[in-house]
C-alpha positions in Angstrom: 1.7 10.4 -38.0 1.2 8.5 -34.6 -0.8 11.0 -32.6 -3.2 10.9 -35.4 -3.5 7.1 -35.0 -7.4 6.5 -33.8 -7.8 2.8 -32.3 -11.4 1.5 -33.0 -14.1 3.7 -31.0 -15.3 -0.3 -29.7 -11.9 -1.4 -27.6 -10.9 1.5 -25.3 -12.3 2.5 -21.7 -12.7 6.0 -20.0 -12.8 6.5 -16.7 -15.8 5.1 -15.2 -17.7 5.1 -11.5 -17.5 1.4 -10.2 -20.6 0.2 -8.6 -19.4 -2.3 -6.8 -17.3 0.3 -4.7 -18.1 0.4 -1.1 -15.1 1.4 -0.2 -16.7 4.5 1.2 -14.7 7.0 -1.4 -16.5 8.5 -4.0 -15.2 7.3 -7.6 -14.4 9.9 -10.4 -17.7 11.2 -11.7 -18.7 8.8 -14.9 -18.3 9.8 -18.4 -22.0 8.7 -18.8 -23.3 11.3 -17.0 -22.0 14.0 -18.7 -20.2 13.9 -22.2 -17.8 16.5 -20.7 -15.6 16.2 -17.6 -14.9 18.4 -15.1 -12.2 20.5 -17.0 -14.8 20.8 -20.1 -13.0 18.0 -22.7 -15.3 15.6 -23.9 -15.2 12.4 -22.5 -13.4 9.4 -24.4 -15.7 6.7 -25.9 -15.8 3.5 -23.7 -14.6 0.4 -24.8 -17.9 -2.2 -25.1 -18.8 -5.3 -25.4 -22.0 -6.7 -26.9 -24.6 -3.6 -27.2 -27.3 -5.6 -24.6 -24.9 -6.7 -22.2 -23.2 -3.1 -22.0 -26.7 -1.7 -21.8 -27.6 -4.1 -18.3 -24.7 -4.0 -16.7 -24.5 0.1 -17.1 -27.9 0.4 -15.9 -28.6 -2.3 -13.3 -24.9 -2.9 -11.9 -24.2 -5.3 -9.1 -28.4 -5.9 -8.8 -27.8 -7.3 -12.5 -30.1 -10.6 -12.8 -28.4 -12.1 -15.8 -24.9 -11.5 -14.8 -23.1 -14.6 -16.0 -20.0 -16.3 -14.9 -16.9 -15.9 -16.8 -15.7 -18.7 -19.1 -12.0 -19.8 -19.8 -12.9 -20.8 -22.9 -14.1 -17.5 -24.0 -12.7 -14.8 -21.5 -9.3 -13.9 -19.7 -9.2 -12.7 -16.7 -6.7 -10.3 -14.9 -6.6 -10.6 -11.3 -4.7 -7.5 -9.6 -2.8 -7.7 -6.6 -4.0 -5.8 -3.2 -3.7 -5.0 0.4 -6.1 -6.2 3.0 -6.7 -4.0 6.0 -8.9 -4.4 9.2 -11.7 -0.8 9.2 -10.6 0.6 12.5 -11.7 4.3 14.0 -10.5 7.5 12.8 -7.1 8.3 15.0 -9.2 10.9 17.0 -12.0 9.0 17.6 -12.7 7.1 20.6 -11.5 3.7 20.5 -14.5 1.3 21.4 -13.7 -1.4 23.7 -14.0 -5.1 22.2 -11.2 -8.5 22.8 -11.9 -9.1 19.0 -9.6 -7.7 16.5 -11.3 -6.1 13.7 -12.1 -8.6 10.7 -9.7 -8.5 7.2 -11.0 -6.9 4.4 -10.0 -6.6 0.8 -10.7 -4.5 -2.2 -10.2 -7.0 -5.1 -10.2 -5.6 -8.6 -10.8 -8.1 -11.7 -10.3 -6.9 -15.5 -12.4 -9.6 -17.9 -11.8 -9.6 -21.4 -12.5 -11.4 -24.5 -10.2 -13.6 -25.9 -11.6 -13.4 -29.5 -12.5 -9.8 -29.5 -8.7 -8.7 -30.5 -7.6 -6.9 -33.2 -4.4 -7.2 -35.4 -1.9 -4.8 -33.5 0.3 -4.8 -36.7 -0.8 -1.2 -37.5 -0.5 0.3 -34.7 3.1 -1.0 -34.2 4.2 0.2 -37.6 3.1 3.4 -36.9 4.3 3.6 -33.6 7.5 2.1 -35.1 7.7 4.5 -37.9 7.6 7.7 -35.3 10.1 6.4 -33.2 12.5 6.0 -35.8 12.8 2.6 -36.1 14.2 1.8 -39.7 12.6 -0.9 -40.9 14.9 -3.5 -41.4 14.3 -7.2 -40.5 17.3 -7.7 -38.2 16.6 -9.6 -35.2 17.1 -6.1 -32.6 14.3 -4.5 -34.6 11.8 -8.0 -35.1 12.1 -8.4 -31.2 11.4 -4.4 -30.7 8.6 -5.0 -32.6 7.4 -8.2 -30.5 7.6 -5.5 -27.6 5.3 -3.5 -29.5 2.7 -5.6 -30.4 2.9 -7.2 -27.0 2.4 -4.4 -24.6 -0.4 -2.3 -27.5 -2.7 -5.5 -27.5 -4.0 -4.9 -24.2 -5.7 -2.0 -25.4 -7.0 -3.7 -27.9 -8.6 -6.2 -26.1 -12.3 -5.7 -25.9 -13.8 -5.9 -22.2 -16.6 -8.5 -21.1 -19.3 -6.6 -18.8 -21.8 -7.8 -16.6 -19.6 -11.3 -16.3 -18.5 -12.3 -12.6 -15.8 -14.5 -10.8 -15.1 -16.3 -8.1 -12.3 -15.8 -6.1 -10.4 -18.7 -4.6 -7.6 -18.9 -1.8 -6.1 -20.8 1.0 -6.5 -19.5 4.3 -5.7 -21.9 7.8 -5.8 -25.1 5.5 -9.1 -24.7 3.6 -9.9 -23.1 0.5 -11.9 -20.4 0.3 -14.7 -19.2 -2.2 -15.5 -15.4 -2.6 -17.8 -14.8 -5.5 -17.4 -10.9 -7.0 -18.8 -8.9 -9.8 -20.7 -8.7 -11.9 -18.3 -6.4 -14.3 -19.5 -2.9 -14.5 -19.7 -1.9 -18.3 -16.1 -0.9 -18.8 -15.3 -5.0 -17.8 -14.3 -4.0 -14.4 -14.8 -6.0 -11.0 -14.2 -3.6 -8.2 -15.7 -5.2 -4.7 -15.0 -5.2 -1.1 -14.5 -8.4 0.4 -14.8 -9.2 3.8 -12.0 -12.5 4.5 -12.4 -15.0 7.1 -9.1 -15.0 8.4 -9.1 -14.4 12.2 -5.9 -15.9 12.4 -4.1 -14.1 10.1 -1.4 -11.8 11.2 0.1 -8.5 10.2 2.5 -9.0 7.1 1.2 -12.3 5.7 0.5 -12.8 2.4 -1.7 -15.2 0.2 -2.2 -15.9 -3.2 -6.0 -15.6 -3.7 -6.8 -16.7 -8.2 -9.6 -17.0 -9.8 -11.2 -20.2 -10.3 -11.2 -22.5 -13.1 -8.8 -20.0 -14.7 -5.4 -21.2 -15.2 -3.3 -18.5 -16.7 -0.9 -16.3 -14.8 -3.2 -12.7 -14.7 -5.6 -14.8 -13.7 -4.0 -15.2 -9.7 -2.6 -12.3 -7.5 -1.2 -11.7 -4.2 -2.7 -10.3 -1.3 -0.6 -8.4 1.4 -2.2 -8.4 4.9 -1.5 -5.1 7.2 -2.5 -4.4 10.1 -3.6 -0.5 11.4 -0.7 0.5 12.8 3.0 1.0 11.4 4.8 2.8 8.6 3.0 2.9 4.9 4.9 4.4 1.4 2.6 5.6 -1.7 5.1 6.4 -4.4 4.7 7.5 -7.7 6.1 5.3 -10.5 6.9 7.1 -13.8 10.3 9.2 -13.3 10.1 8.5 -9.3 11.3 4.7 -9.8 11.1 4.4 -13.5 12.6 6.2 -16.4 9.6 7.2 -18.6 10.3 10.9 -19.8 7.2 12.3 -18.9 7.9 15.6 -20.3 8.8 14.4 -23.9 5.8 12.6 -25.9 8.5 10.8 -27.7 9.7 9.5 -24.2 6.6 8.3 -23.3 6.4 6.1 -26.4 9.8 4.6 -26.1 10.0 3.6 -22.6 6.3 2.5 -22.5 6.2 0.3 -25.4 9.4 -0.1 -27.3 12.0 0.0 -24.6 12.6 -2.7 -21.3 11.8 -0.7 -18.5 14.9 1.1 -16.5 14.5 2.3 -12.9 16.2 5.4 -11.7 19.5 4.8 -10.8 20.0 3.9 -6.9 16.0 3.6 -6.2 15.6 -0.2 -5.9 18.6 -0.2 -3.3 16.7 2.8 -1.6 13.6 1.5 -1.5 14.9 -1.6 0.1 16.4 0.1 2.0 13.6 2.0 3.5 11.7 -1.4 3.7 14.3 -2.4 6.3 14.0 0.3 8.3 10.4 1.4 8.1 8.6 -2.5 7.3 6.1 -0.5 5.4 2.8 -1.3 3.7 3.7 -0.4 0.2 1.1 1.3 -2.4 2.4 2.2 -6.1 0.4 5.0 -7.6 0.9 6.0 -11.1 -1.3 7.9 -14.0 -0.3 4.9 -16.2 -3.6 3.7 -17.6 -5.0 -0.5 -16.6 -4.2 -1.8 -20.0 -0.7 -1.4 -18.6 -0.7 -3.2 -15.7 1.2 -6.6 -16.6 4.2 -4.4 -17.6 4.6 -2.0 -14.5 3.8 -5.1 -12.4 6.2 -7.4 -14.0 8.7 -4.2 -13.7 8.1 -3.6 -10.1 8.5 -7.3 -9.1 11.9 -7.7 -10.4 13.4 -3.9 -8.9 11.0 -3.0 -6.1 9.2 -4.5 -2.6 5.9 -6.2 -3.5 2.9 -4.1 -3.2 -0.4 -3.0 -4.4 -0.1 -1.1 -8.0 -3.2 1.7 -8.6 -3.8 2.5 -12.4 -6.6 4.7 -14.0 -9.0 2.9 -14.5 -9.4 4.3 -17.9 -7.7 3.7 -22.0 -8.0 6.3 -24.6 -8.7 6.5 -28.5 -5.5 7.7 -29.8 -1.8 8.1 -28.7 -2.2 11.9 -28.2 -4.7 10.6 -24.8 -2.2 8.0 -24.0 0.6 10.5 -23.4 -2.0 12.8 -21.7 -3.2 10.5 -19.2 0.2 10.4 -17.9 0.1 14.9 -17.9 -3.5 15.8 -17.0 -5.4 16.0 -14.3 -3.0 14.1 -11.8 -3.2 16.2 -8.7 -7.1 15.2 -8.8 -6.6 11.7 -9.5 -3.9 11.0 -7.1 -6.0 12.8 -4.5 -8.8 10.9 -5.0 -6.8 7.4 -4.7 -5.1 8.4 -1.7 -8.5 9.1 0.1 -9.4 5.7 -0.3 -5.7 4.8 0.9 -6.4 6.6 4.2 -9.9 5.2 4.3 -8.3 1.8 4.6 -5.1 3.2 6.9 -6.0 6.2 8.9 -4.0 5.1 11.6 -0.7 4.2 9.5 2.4 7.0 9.5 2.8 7.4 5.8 5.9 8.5 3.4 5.0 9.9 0.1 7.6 9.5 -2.5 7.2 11.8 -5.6 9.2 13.7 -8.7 8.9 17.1 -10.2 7.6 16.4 -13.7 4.4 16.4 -13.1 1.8 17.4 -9.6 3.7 15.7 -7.0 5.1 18.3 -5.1 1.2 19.9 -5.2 -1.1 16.5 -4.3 1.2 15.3 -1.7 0.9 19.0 -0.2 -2.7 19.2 -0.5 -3.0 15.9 1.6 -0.6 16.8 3.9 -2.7 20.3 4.9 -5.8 17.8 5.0 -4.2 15.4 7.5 -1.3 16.4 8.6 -1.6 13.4 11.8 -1.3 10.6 8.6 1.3 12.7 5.9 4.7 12.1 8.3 7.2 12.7 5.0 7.1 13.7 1.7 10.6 13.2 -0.7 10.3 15.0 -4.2 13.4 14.0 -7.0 14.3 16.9 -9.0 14.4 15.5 -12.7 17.0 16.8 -14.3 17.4 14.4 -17.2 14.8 15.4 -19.3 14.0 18.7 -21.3 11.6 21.7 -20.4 12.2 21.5 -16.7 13.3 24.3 -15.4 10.5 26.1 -14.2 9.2 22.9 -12.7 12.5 22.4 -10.7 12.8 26.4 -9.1 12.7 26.8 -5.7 9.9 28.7 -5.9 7.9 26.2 -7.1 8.5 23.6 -4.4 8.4 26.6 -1.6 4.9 27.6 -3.1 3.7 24.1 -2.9 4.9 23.4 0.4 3.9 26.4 2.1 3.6 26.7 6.0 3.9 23.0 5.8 7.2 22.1 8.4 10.6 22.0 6.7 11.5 18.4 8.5 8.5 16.9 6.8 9.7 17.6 3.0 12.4 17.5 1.2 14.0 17.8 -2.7 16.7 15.8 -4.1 18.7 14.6 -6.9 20.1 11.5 -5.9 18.5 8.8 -3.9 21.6 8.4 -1.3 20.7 12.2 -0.3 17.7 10.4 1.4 19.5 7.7 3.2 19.5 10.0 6.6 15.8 11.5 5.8 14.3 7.8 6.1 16.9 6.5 9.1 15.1 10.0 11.3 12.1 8.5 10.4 12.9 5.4 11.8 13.6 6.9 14.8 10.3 8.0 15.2 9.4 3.8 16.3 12.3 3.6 19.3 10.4 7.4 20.2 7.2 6.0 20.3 
C-alpha cells in the first residue's frame, strides 16, 4: 500500500529556517528547535548529508569556516529563478530625497545535491504504479509512464550537500559578474540576498545569471528585474492553473507523478491576457514541495508568463506527507511567503489569483485586512470538477472569508472568461492614476 511506503529517513528535508535570509521576514520556525510544530505533529526527519558536515553547517551557518565550494564532479546544482527588486520606503512613509535610484537586489535560492547519493527509485515506482492501477504490462504507454515515475520521484531521493557554496555568474552592461553565496544551510539549501551592480538596468529586463563551472541546465536561471511601482500577480498553482485534484489523494498521485501536467482550461489565454493589460511582476506560489520544482517550472514555461516559482522548502518520509503538504497548514505558509513578497514590493498594486480547494479564499483575506493599500484584487475559481466540494464552494463560505472586505475587490468564478471584465477595470485603474 503506497501511503505506507517510508523513503529512507537519510534523503528527505523538512522545513527548515534559512540562515542566510536577510530578507527581513522571519522563516518558518525550524524543526530543530522543537521535535513538534506549531499544530503539535512531530516534525519530519531532515534529509542529511555526511553526519560532520550536517553537524557545522546546522550550528555555525553562513559564519561556517570550512564551507567548501561545490564540485561538478561530485554535486548538482539547481539554480532557481527570481525577481530582483530595488528596497524602497513603506507607501506611507516619507519619501527621502536622493537623484540615485535605489540599487537591485536579488534573493537567489540554490539546491546542492549529491550526484552519487541516489537511490534506486524502482520501488517506489512499482508501488506508486501498483496503487494507481497501472497493470503491469510492458507495452510501451505503461514503460514511458513509468519513466515519468522514476523521473519526477528521484528528486526526492537525492541526498542534499550542506555547508557547500557557489558562485553565481551573469552578464550585466558587457562584463561578467561574480557573486559568491552559501554556504548550504543543513537541509542543502542556499538562500541569500544579493545586492547587483546594475545601475543601468531598467524595469522589465531580464538576465540569465548560472552558476559557475556548472554546465547542466538547473544549474542557470533567469532573473526578472522590477521596479517599485506597477501591477504584481501571486497565483496559486495546483487547481488555479494546473489540474492536480487536490481533494482526492489518488489525484495528487496521478497528476504529480504519472500524468503530463494539464492546465485549467482557458487560464494560459487569461493569464496572458492579464499580462497585456496589467504588465505585471508575476510570483507563482504553491504548497508543492522543492523536490518538485523542475516539473512545475518546466510546466509553467510552456502555458504561463515567466516568473518567480515559491515551493516549501521542505520533502517528507512517506506519500501520506507528500499529499499533506499540498492540504495542511497553507493559509500559514502562504502568509508567510507573501510577507516577504510585500517586503520586496510594498509599493506594487497586487492581484491574488486563488481556488476553493484548499485556504485561498482565507490567506488572500487575511492579507488583504493587513494591507488593504497593496491587496487591489483577489479572483477565487470554484472547483467543481473534483469530489467533496460542496461545503468548500457555499456562499457562505466565501462571504465568511471575505467579510467587510469591498465587493469590487473579490470575486468567485467558474470559468476564466467570467474574469475577462474583472482584469480590464483593473486596468483602468493606470489611465485613473
Amino acid at each position: 500500500m503506497v501511503h505506507n511506503l517510508k523513503l529512507p529517513a537519510d534523503y528527505l528535508a523538512p522545513d527548515a529556517k534559512h540562515p542566510q535570509d536577510d530578507s527581513g521576514v522571519s522563516p518558518s520556525p525550524s524543526p530543530s528547535a522543537s521535535p513538534e510544530d506549531a499544530e503539535g505533529r512531530p516534525s519530519p526527519p531532515e534529509r542529511r548529508g555526511s553526519s560532520f558536515m550536517k553537524f557545522v553547517a546546522g550550528i555555525l551557518g553562513s559564519k561556517n569556516p570550512i564551507s567548501q565550494p561545490a564540485d561538478p564532479k561530485v554535486n548538482s546544482v539547481w539554480l532557481l529563478d527570481n525577481t530582483a527588486y530595488q528596497a524602497v520606503p513603506e507607501p506611507e512613509a516619507p519619501e527621502q530625497p536622493s537623484d540615485q535610484p535605489a540599487p537591485w537586489q536579488a534573493e537567489f535560492v540554490a539546491c546542492i545535491l549529491e550526484k552519487e547519493g541516489r537511490k534506486d527509485a524502482g520501488k517506489f515506482v512499482a508501488s506508486i504504479a501498483d496503487y494507481i492501477g497501472l497493470d503491469g504490462e510492458s507495452g510501451a504507454a505503461d514503460q514511458e509512464t513509468r519513466k515519468r515515475i522514476e523521473d519526477r520521484v528521484q528528486p526526492f531521493l537525492d541526498r542534499v550537500s550542506p555547508g557547500m557554496n557557489v558562485t553565481v555568474e551573469l552578464d550585466i552592461d558587457g562584463s561578467t559578474q561574480s557573486y559568491p553565496i552559501g554556504p548550504a544551510d543543513r537541509n542543502g539549501i542556499i538562500s541569500q540576498i544579493v545586492q547587483l551592480d546594475a545601475p543601468h538596468i531598467q524595469d522589465g529586463a531580464i538576465v540569465q545569471p548560472r552558476i559557475s563551472q556548472f554546465k547542466d541546465n538547473m544549474a542557470c536561471m533567469k532573473t526578472h528585474f522590477a521596479a517599485p511601482s506597477g501591477w504584481l500577480v501571486v497565483s496559486d498553482i495546483d487547481d488555479t492553473i494546473k489540474r492536480t485534484m487536490t481533494m482526492e489523494p489518488t489525484g495528487i498521485l496521478r497528476t504529480t507523478f504519472t500524468e503530463e501536467p494539464v492546465p485549467i482550461p482557458g487560464m494560459p489565454e487569461f493569464y496572458h491576457h492579464v499580462h497585456a493589460e496589467l504588465n505585471p511582476t508575476w510570483f507563482y506560489l504553491s504548497a508543492s514541495p522543492y523536490n518538485l520544482y523542475p516539473f512545475l517550472h518546466n510546466f509553467l514555461h510552456h502555458h504561463y508568463p515567466t516568473g518567480t516559482l515559491i515551493l516549501r522548502d521542505y520533502s517528507w518520509m512517506d506519500i501520506d506527507g507528500l499529499i499533506k503538504s499540498f492540504t495542511e497548514r497553507t493559509q500559514e505558509y502562504k502568509t508567510e511567503r507573501m510577507e516577504k513578497i510585500r517586503h520586496w514590493f510594498p509599493q506594487r498594486r497586487v492581484l491574488c489569483v486563488g481556488d476553493s480547494t484548499q485556504k485561498d479564499p482565507e490567506a488572500y483575506a487575511e492579507m488583504y485586512r493587513k494591507y488593504p493599500s497593496w491587496i487591489h484584487a483577489i479572483a477565487i475559481r470554484k472547483v467543481t470538477n473534483v469530489g467533496h466540494m460542496e461545503d468548500k464552494n457555499k456562499d457562505e463560505r466565501f462571504e465568511e472569508a471575505f467579510k467587510d472586505i469591498p465587493s469590487e475587490i473579490w470575486t468567485v468564478y467558474e470559468d476564466p472568461v467570467e474574469l475577462y471584465d474583472f482584469v480590464d477595470q483593473l486596468g483602468m485603474e493606470d489611465q485613473v492614476l
